[in-house]
PAMIMI-790076 format. One record per residue (C-alpha): x, y, z; residue number from 0; residue in three letters. Coordinates in pm, 1 decimal, decimal comma. Layout:
N
R       east      north         up   pos   code
R          X          Y          Z   NUM    ALA
...
***
This chain:
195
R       east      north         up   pos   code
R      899,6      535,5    -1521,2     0    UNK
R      595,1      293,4    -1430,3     1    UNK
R      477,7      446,5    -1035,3     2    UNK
R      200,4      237,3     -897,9     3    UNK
R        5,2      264,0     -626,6     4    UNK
R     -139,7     -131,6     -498,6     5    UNK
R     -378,5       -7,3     -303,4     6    UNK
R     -695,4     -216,8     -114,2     7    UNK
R     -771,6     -254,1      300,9     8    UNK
R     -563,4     -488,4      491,5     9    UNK
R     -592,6     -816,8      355,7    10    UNK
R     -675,5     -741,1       26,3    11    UNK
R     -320,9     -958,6      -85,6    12    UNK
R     -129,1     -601,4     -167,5    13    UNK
R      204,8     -784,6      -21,1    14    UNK
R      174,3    -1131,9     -241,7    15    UNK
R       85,9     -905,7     -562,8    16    UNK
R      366,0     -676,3     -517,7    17    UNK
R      624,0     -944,8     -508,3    18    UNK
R      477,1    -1078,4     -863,2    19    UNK
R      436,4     -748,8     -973,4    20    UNK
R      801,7     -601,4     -901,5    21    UNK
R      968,3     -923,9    -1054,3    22    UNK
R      790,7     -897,1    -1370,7    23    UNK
R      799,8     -503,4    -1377,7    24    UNK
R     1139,9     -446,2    -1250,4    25    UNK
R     1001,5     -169,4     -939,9    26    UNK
R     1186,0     -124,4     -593,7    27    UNK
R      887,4     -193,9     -390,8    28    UNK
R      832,9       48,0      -87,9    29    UNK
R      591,2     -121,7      177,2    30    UNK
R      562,3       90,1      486,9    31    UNK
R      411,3     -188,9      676,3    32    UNK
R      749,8     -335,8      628,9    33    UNK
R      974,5      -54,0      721,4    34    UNK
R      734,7      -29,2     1066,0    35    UNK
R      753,0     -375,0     1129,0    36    UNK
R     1164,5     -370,9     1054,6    37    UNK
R     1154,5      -74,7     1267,7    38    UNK
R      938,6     -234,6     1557,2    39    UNK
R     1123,1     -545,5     1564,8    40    UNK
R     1418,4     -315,4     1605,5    41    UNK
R     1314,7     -105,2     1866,4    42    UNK
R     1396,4      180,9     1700,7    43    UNK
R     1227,7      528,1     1851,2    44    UNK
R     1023,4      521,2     1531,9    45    UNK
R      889,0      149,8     1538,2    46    UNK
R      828,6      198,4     1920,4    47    UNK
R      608,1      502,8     1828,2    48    UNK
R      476,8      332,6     1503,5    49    UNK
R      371,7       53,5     1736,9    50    UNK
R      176,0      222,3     1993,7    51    UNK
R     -120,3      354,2     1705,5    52    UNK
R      -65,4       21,8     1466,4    53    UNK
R     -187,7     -156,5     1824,5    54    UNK
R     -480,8       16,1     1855,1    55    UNK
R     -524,7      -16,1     1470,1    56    UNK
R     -479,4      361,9     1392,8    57    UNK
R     -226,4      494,6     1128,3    58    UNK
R      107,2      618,6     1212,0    59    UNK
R       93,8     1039,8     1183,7    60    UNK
R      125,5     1178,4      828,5    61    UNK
R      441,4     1386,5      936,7    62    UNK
R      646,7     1054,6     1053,7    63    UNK
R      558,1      771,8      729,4    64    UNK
R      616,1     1108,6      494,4    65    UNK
R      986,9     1158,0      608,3    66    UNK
R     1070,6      802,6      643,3    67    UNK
R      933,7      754,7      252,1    68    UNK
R     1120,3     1052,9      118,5    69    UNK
R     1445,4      899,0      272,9    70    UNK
R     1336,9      539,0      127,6    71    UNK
R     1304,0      732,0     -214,9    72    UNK
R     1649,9      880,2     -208,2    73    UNK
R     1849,7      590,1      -78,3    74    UNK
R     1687,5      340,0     -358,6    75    UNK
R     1573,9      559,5     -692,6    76    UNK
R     1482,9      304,4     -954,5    77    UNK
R     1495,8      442,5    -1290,2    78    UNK
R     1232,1      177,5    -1374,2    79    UNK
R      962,4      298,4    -1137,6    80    UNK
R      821,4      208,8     -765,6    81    UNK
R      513,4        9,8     -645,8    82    UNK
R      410,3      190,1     -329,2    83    UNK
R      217,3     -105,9      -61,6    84    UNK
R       29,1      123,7      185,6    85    UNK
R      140,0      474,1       67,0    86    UNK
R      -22,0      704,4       73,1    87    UNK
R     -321,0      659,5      289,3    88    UNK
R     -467,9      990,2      341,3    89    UNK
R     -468,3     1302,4       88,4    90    UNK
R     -196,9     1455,0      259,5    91    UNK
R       65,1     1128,0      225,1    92    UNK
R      -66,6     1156,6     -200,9    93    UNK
R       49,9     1569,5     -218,5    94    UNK
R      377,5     1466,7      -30,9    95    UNK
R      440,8     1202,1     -243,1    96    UNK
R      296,1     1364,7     -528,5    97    UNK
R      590,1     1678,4     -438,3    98    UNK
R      864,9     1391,9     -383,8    99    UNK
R      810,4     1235,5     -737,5   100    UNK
R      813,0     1602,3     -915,0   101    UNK
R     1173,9     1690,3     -728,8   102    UNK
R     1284,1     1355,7     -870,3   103    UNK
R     1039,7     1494,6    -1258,9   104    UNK
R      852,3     1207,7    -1242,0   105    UNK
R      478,9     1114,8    -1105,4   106    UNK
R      250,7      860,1    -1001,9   107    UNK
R      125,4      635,0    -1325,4   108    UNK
R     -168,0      500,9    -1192,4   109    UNK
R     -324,2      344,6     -880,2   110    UNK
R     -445,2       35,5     -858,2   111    UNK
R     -715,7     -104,9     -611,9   112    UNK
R     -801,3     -449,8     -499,6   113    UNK
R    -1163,9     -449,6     -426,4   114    UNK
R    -1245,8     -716,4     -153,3   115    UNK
R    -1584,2     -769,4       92,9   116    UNK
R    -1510,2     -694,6      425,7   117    UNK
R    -1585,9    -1069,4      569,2   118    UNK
R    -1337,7    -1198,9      381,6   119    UNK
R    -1061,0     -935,3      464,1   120    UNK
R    -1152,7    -1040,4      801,9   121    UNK
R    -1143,4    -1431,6      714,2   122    UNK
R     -790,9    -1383,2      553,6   123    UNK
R     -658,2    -1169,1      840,0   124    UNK
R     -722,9    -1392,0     1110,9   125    UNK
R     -569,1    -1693,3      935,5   126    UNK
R     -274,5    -1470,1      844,8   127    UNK
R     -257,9    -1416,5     1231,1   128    UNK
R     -238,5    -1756,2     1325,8   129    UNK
R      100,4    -1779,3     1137,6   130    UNK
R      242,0    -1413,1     1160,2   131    UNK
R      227,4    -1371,1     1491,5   132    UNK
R       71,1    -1014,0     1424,0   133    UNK
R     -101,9     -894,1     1755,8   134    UNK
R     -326,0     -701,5     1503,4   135    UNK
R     -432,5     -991,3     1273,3   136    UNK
R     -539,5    -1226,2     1593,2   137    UNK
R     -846,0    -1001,5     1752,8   138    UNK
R    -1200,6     -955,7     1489,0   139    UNK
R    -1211,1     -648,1     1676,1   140    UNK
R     -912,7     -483,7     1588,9   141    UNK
R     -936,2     -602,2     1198,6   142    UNK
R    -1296,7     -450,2     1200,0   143    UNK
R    -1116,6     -138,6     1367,0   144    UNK
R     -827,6     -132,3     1128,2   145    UNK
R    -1108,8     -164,3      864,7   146    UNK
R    -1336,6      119,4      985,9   147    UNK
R    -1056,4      337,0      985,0   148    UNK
R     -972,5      261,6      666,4   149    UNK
R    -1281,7      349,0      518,0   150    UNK
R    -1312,7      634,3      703,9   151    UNK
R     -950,1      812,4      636,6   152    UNK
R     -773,8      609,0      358,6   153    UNK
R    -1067,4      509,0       92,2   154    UNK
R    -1078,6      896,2        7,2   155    UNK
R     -708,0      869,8     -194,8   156    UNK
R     -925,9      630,1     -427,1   157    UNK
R    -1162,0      951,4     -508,1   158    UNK
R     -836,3     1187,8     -535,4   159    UNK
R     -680,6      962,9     -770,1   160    UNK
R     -986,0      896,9     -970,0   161    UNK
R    -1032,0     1221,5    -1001,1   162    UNK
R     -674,1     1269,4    -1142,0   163    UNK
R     -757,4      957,9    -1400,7   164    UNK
R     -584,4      755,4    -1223,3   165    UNK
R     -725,6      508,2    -1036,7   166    UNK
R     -856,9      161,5    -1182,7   167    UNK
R    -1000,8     -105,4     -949,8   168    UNK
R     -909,1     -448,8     -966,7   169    UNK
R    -1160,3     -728,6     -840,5   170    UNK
R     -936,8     -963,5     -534,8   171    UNK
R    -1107,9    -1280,5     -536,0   172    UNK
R     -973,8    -1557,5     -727,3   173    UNK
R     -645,8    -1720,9     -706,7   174    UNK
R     -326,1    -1541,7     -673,7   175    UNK
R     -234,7    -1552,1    -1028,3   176    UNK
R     -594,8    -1477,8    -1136,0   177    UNK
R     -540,6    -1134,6     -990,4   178    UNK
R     -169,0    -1120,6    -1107,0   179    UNK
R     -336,6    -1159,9    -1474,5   180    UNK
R     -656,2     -901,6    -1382,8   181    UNK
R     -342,3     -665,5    -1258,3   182    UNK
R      -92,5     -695,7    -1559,2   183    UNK
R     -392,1     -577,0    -1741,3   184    UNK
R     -376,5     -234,2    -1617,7   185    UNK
R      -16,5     -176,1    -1596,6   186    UNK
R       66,9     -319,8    -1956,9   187    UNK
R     -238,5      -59,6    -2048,6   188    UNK
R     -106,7      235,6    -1886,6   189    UNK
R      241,5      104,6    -2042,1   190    UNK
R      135,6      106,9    -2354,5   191    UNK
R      -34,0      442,1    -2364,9   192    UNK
R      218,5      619,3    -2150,7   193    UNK
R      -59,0      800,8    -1941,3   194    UNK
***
């Protein structure tokens, strides 16, 4: 099984490299920005609770994206493997997943990052707000929140996976398929040598 991690800060282009990534891979793709947006949309109790820390650009509580991944897991196994979008973002959401994928004897293959300066994650989040209609992709304030935060509790599951020997980071500039190529790299590497 091929189990990536795309990871990067919001707007690094995680969501337009997954979709090019699970066609040519054959992955289910589990975003949880997706499920909480499904979920918010819904009204459901967890997208109303999701919604109240996503709003103030916080992360939803360990406890709550760790269930609703382990259910995700079971209702859509994938004998070819899983590209996780925005899981895990803290050390504790990488042992819980790391616990999920031994019950099911597998693990994760590699992660991969896509490095981006913080201007332009900015740049690229307000123009995604002008079309999304994301309350959190229309205010420089609450990007450069979302960011901080970020960097403060999610850029540390770089270091654990690095330290496992498996993390590789990926430069996001360029055009979409220039990172698509920069991207195949990896996974066709990590393919080939069955790490």
């Amino acid at each position: 099984m091929l189990n990536i991690i795309l990871f990067g800060p919001p707007g690094a282009g995680k969501g337009t490299q997954s979709a090019k990534l699970i066609e040519k891979y054959n992955l289910t793709h589990l975003s949880t920005g997706d499920v909480f947006r499904f979920n918010i949309k819904n009204e459901t109790d967890l997208g109303v609770l999701a919604k109240s820390f996503i709003d103030k650009g916080e992360l939803v509580p360990d406890e709550v994206t760790n269930d609703m991944v382990a259910d995700f897991l079971d209702q859509n196994f994938n004998k070819n493997g899983f590209i996780f979008d925005g899981y895990p973002r803290t050390i504790q959401q990488a042992d819980a997943l790391a616990k999920m994928l031994e019950d099911k004897n597998t693990a994760i293959s590699l992660m991969v990052a896509l490095e981006v300066e913080e201007d332009e994650l900015v740049k690229r989040l307000l123009e995604r707000g002008k079309t999304s209609g994301r309350a959190d992709d229309q205010s420089e304030d609450t990007i450069r929140n979302r960011l901080r935060v970020y960097q403060e509790e999610t850029a540390p599951v770089a270091l654990h996976y690095s330290n496992l020997g498996k993390y590789r980071g990926v430069q996001g500039m360029g055009s979409v398929d220039e990172i698509f190529v920069r991207l195949s790299h990896c996974l066709d590497s990590v393919s080939e040598t069955g790490e």
